[in-house]
C-alpha positions as CSV (number, residue, x, y, z in Angstrom):
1,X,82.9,-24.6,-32.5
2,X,81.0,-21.2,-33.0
3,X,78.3,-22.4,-30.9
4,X,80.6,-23.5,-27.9
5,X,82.1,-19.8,-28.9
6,X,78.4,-18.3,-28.8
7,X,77.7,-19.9,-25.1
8,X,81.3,-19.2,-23.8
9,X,80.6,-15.3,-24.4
10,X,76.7,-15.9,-23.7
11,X,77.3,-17.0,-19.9
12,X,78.8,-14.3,-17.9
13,X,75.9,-11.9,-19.4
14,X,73.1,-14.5,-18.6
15,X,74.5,-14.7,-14.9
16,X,74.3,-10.6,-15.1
17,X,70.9,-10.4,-15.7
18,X,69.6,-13.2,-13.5
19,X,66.9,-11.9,-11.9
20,X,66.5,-10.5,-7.6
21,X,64.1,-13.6,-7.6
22,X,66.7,-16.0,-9.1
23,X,69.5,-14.9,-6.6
24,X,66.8,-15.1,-3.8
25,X,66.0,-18.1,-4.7
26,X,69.8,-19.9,-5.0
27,X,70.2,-18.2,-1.2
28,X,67.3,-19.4,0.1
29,X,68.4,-23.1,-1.3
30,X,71.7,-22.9,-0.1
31,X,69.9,-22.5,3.9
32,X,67.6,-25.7,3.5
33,X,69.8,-27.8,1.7
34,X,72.4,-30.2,3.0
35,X,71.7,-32.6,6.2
36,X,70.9,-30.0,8.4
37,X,68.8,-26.3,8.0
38,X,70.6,-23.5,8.7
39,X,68.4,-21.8,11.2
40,X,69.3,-18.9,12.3
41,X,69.9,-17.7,8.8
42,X,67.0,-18.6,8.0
43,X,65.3,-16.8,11.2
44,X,66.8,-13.7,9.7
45,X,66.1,-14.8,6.0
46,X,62.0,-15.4,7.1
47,X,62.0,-12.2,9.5
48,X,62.9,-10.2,6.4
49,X,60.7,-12.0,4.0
50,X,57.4,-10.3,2.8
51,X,54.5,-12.2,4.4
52,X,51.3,-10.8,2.7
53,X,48.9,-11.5,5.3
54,X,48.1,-13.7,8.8
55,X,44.4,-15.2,8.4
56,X,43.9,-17.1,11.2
57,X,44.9,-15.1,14.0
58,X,42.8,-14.9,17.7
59,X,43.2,-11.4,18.8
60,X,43.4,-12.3,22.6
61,X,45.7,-15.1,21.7
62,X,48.2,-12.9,19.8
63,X,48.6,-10.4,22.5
64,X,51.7,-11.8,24.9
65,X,51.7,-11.3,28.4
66,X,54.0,-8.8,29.6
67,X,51.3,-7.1,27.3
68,X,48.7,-7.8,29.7
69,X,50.5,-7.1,32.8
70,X,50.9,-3.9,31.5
71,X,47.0,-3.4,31.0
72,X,46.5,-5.0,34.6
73,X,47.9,-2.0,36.4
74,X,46.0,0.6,34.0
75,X,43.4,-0.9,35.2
76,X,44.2,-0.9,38.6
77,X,43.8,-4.8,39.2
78,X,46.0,-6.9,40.9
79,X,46.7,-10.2,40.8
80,X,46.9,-13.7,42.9
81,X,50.5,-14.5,43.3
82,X,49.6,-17.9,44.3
83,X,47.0,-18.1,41.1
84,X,47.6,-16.0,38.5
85,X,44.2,-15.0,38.6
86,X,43.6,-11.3,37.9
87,X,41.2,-10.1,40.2
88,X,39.1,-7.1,39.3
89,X,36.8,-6.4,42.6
90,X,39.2,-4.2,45.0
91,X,37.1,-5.6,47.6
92,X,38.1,-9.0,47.1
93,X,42.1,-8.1,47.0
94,X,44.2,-10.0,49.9
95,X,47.7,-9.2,50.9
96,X,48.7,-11.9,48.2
97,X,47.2,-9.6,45.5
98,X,49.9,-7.4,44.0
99,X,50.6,-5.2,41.5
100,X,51.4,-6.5,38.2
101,X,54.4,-5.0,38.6
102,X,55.5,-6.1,41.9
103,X,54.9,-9.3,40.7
104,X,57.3,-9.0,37.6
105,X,60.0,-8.7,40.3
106,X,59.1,-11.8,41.6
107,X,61.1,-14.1,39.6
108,X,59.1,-17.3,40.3
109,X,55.9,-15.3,40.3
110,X,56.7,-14.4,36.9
111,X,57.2,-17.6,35.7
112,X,54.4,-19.4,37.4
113,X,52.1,-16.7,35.6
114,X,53.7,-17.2,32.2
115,X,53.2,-20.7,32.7
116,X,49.6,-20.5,33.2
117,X,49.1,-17.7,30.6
118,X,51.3,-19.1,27.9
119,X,52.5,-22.4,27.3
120,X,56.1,-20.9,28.3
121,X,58.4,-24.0,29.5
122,X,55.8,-26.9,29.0
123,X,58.5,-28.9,27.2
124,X,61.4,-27.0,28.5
125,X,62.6,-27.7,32.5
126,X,58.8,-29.1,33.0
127,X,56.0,-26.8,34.3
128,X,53.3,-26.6,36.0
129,X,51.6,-29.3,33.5
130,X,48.2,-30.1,32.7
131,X,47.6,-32.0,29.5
132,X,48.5,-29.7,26.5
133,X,45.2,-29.2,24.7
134,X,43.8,-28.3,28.4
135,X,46.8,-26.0,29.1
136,X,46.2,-24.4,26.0
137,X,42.6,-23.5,26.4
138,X,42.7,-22.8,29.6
139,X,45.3,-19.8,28.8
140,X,42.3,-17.4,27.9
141,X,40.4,-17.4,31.0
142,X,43.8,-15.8,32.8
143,X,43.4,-12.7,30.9
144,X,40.3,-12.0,29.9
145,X,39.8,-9.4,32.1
146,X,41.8,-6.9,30.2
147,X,41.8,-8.2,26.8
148,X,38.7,-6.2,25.4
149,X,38.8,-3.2,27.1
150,X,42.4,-2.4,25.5
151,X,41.6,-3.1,22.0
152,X,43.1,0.0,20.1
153,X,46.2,-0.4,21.9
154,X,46.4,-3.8,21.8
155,X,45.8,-4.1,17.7
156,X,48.3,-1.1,17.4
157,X,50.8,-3.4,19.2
158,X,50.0,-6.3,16.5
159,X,50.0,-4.3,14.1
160,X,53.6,-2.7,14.7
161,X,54.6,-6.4,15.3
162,X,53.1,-7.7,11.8
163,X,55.0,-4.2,10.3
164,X,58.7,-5.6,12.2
165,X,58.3,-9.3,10.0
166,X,57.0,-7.3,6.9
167,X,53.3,-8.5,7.3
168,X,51.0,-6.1,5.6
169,X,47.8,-7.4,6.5
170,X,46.0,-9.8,9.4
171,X,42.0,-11.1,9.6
172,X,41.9,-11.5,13.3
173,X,39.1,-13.3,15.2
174,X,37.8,-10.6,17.5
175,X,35.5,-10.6,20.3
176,X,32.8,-12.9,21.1
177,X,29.8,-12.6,18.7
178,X,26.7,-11.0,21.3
179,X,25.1,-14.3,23.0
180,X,21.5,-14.4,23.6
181,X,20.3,-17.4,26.3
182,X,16.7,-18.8,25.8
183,X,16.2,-21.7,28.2
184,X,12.9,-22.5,26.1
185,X,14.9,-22.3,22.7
186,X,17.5,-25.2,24.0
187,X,14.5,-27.6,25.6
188,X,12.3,-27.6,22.3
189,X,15.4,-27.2,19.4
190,X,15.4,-30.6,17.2
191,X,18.0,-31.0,14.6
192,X,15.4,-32.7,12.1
193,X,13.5,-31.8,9.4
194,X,11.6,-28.8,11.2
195,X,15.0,-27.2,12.3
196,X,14.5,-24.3,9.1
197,X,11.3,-23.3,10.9
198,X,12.1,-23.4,14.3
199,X,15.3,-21.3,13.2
200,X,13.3,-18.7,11.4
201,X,10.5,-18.2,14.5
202,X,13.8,-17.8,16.9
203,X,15.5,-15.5,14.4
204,X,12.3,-13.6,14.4
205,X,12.6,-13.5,18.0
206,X,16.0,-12.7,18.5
207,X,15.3,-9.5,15.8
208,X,12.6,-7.9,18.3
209,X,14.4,-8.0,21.2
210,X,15.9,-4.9,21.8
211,X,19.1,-6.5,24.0
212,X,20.1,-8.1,20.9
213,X,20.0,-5.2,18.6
214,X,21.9,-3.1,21.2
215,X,24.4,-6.3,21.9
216,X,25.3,-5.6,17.8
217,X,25.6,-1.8,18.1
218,X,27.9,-2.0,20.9
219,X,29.9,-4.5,19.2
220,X,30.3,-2.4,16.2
221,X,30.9,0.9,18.2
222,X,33.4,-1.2,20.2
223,X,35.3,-2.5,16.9
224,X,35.2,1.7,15.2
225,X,36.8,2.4,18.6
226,X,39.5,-0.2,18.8
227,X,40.2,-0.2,15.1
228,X,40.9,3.7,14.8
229,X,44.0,4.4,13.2
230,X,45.1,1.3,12.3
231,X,44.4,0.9,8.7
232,X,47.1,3.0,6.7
233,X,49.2,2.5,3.7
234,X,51.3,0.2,4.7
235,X,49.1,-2.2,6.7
236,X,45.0,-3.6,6.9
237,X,43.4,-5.0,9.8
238,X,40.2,-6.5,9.0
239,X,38.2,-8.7,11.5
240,X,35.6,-12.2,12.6
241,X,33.3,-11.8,15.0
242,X,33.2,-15.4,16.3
243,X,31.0,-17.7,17.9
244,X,31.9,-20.3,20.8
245,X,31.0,-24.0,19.9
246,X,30.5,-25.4,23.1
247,X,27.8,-23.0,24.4
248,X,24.0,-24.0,24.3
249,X,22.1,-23.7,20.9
250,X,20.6,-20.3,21.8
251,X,23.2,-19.0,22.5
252,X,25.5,-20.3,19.9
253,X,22.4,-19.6,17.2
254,X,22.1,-15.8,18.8
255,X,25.9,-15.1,18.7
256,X,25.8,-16.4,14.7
257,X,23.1,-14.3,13.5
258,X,25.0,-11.3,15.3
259,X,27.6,-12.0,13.6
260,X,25.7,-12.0,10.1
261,X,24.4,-9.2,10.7
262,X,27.6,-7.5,12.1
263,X,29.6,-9.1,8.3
264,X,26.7,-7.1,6.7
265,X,26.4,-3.4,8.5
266,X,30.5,-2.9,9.3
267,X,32.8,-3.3,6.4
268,X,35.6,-4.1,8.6
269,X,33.8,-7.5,9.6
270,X,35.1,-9.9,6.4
271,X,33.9,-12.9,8.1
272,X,31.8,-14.9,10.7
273,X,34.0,-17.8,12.7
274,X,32.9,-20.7,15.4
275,X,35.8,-21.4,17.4
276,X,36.6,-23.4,20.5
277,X,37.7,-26.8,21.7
278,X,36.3,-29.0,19.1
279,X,36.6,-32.0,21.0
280,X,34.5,-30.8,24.3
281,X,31.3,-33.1,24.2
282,X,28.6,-30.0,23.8
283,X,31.1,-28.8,20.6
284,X,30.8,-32.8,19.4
285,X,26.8,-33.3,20.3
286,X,26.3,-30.1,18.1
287,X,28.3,-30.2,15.6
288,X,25.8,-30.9,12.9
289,X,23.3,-29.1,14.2
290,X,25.6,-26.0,14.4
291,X,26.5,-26.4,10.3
292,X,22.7,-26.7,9.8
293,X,22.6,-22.9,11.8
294,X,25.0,-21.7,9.6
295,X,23.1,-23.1,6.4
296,X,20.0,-21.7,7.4
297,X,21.9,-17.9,7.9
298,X,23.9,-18.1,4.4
299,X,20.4,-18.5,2.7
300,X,19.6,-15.3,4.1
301,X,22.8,-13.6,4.0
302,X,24.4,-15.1,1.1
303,X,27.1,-12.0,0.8
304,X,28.7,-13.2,4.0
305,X,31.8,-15.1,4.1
306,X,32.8,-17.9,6.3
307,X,36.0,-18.9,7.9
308,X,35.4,-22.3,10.2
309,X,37.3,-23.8,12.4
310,X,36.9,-27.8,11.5
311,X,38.6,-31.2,11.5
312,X,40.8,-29.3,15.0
313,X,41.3,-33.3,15.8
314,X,43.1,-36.2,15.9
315,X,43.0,-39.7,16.5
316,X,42.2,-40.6,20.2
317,X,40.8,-37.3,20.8
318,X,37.3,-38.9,20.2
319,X,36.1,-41.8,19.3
320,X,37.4,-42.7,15.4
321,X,33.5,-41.3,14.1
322,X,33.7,-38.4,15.6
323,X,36.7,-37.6,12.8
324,X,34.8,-38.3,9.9
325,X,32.8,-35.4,8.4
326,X,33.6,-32.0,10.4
327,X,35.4,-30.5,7.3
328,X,33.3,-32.1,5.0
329,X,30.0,-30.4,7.0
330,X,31.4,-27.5,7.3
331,X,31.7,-27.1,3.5
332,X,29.1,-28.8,2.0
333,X,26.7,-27.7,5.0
334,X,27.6,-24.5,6.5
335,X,29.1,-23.2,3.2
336,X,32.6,-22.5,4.6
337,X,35.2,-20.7,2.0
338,X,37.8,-21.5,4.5
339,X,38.7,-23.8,6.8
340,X,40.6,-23.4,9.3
341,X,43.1,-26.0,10.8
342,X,41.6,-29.3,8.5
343,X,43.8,-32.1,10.5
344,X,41.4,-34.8,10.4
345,X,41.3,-34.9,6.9
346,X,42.9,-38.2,6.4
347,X,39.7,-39.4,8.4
348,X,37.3,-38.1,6.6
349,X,34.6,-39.7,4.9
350,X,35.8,-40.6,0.8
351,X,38.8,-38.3,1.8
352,X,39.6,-38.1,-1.7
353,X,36.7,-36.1,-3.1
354,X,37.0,-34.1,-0.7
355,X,40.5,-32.8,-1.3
356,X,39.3,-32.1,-5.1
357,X,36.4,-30.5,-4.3
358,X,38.2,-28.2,-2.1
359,X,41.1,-27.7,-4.8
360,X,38.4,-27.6,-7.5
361,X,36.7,-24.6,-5.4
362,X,39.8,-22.9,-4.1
363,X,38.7,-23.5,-0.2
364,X,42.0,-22.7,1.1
365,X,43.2,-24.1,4.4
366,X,44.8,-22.1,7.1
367,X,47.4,-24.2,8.7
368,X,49.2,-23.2,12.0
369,X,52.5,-25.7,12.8
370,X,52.7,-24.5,16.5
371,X,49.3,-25.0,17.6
372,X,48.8,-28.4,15.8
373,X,51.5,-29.7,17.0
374,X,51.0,-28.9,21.1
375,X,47.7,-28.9,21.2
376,X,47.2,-32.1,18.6
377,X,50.6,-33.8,19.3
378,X,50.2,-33.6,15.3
379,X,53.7,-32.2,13.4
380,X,56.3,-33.5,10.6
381,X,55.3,-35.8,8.0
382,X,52.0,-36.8,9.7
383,X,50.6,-33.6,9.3
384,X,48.0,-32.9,6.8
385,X,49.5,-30.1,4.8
386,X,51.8,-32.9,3.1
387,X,48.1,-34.3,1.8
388,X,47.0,-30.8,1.0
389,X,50.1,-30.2,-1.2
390,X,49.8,-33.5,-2.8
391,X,46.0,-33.0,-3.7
392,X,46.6,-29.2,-4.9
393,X,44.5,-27.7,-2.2
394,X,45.1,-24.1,-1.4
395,X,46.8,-23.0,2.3
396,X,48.0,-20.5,4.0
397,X,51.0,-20.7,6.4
398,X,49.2,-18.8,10.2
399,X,49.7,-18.2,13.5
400,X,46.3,-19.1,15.2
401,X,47.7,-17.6,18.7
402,X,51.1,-16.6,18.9
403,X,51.4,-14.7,22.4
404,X,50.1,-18.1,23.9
405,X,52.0,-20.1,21.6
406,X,55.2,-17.0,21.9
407,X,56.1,-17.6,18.4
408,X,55.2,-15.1,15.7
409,X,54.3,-16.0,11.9
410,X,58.0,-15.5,10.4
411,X,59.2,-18.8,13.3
412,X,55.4,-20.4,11.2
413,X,57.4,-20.2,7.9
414,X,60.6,-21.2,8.6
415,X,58.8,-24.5,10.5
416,X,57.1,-24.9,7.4
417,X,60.1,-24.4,5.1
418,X,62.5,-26.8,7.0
419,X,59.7,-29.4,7.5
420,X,58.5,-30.1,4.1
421,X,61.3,-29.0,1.2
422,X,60.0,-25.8,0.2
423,X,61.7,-24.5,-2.5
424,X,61.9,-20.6,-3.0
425,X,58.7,-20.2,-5.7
């Protein structure tokens, strides 16, 4: 009886003192639990939620594109009602060429544009549909044209944004890495045992050219410009130079080693990337011999951190061996610390090992719910991140691009938490 008496007084006091993080907690279970999510509280819930950081996050993506009709009239552009197409050259401007503005009052204008800059209505009222991996790539060659020359205000925009979802920090992929072309590089380049030496005598090359050296100083007075004023006490921008995988080998060699070398001269570049579409046949052809690049660099530059894009596949993409050893090459090869995307995991050659080593060596995996799931066709329980929380393997919940995908990282974690059971901790 004293005991019953003991807990009887004990439990009003213990439910006193339970903790913020106890009553957060019982909240947050009450919104996932039961047959359905509740999903607009949990919008709010997320939108208030303190993300820590977005680290896989494509600058040019991330910008949406009222933003960039905005920067098409600073500019003094116009643009192709019947294409989209910004075009640049006034002499080259037709009587269909308007005024980013004038075309923002043209309702099916609009939406034609936000169609092809976006991936706005693909699955909603139809649109004007190509397949979605190609209408997702094919986004970035729409607006281009202003994306790098309004840098400062552009990450001032993202970083507002990241501030109004209580994001404190973002690692974004910025810029294309300076490209070098050498048509007598690409005719001799074997991806056999001589590949360290023919590196090294093109590396050597690439240092005494005076283009390339000025193609890194601009990049890193570009980056001082466009990152002034950003970093304060509430948020940190840091940023990839990154390399496009579909590009021939000098020029995806040159834009690598500039990107080494940019990691090791500005302390705002964290990281070197490769991105593109992993499935286009150069990206597939080269795939080894682009990890065996990167190998060949981290020797020399062991200080510099990589963040790869691997394993951006799934079944019937390419043929089943094609999905066998990109995240395994591009950890065991290249030397990447993190991976970003990882869906053919499953595929991979002695999958298992794999997932320990990368839990055993804390390679975290960036995983981004949107984009898997329109570019990939890959979402719910036959995504990956189920295998990576089975296994013990580090992620992070990201946006990859969130003004072409127009969703934002807060929409990320609520997918995640209504997908896959999260619990509050």
């Amino acid at each position: 009886p004293s005991l019953l008496i003991a807990l009887a007084f004990a439990a009003p006091a213990a439910v006193n003192a339970a903790s913020n993080q106890d009553i957060t907690a019982r909240h947050f279970a009450s919104l996932v639990s039961g047959p359905q999510p509740k999903l607009a509280e949990l919008t709010m819930f997320f939108t208030q939620f303190p993300k820590g950081g977005d680290l896989h996050n494509h600058y040019s993506g991330a910008i949406y594109a009222e933003q960039y009709l905005e920067w098409v009239d600073k500019q003094g552009y116009c643009i192709d009602k019947e294409t989209s197409r910004i075009v640049t050259d006034q002499a080259k401007r037709t009587a269909g060429c308007v005024s980013a503005q004038d075309l923002a009052l043209d309702n099916t204008a609009l939406r034609n544009l936000l169609q092809r800059w976006s991936v706005k209505d693909f699955y909603n009222h139809g649109a004007q549909q190509m397949p979605p991996d190609h209408t997702f790539f094919e986004t970035f060659g729409y607006f281009n044209d202003v994306a790098s020359t309004n840098g400062n205000d552009g990450l001032k925009r993202l970083k507002q944004r990241a501030i109004d979802e209580n994001l404190s920090y973002i690692e974004t992929v910025y810029e294309i890495a300076p490209i070098t072309l050498d048509p007598d590089f690409d005719k001799s380049v074997k991806n056999d045992g001589s590949l360290p030496q023919q590196l090294d005598a093109y590396l050597k090359k690439l240092e005494a050219n005076p283009s390339f050296a000025k193609g890194i100083a601009d990049y890193n007075t570009h980056l001082d410009t466009s990152s002034a004023g950003i970093d304060d006490e509430q948020f940190t921008m840091r940023y990839q130079p990154f390399v496009l995988r579909f590009l021939t080998p000098s020029m995806v060699f040159s834009q690598m080693a500039a990107g080494f070398k940019l990691a090791m001269s500005n302390p705002k570049v964290v990281a070197v990337n490769i991105v593109g579409a992993e499935h286009f046949t150069v990206s597939m052809r080269d795939y080894d011999l682009h990890m065996q690049m990167f190998k060949f660099l981290k020797a020399k530059y062991p200080q510099v951190k990589l963040s790869l894009h691997a394993g951006e596949l799934a079944l019937g993409m390419v043929p089943p061996e094609g999905l066998k050893f990109h995240i395994g090459e591009a950890i065991d090869v290249a030397g990447g610390q993190r991976i970003g995307h990882g869906i053919d995991i499953v595929h991979e050659r002695n999958a298992p090992a794999l997932l320990k080593e990368m839990r055993d060596r804390k390679i975290p995996v960036e995983i981004n719910l949107s984009s898997n799931e329109f570019i990939l066709g890959i979402k719910g329980e036959a995504h990956p991140v189920t295998v990576y929380r089975k296994y013990g393997v580090p992620f992070v919940i990201s946006t990859d691009d969130a003004g072409v995908s127009r969703n934002n990282l807060s929409n990320e974690y609520m997918l995640f938490a209504t997908r896959y059971h999260a619990d509050y901790a």
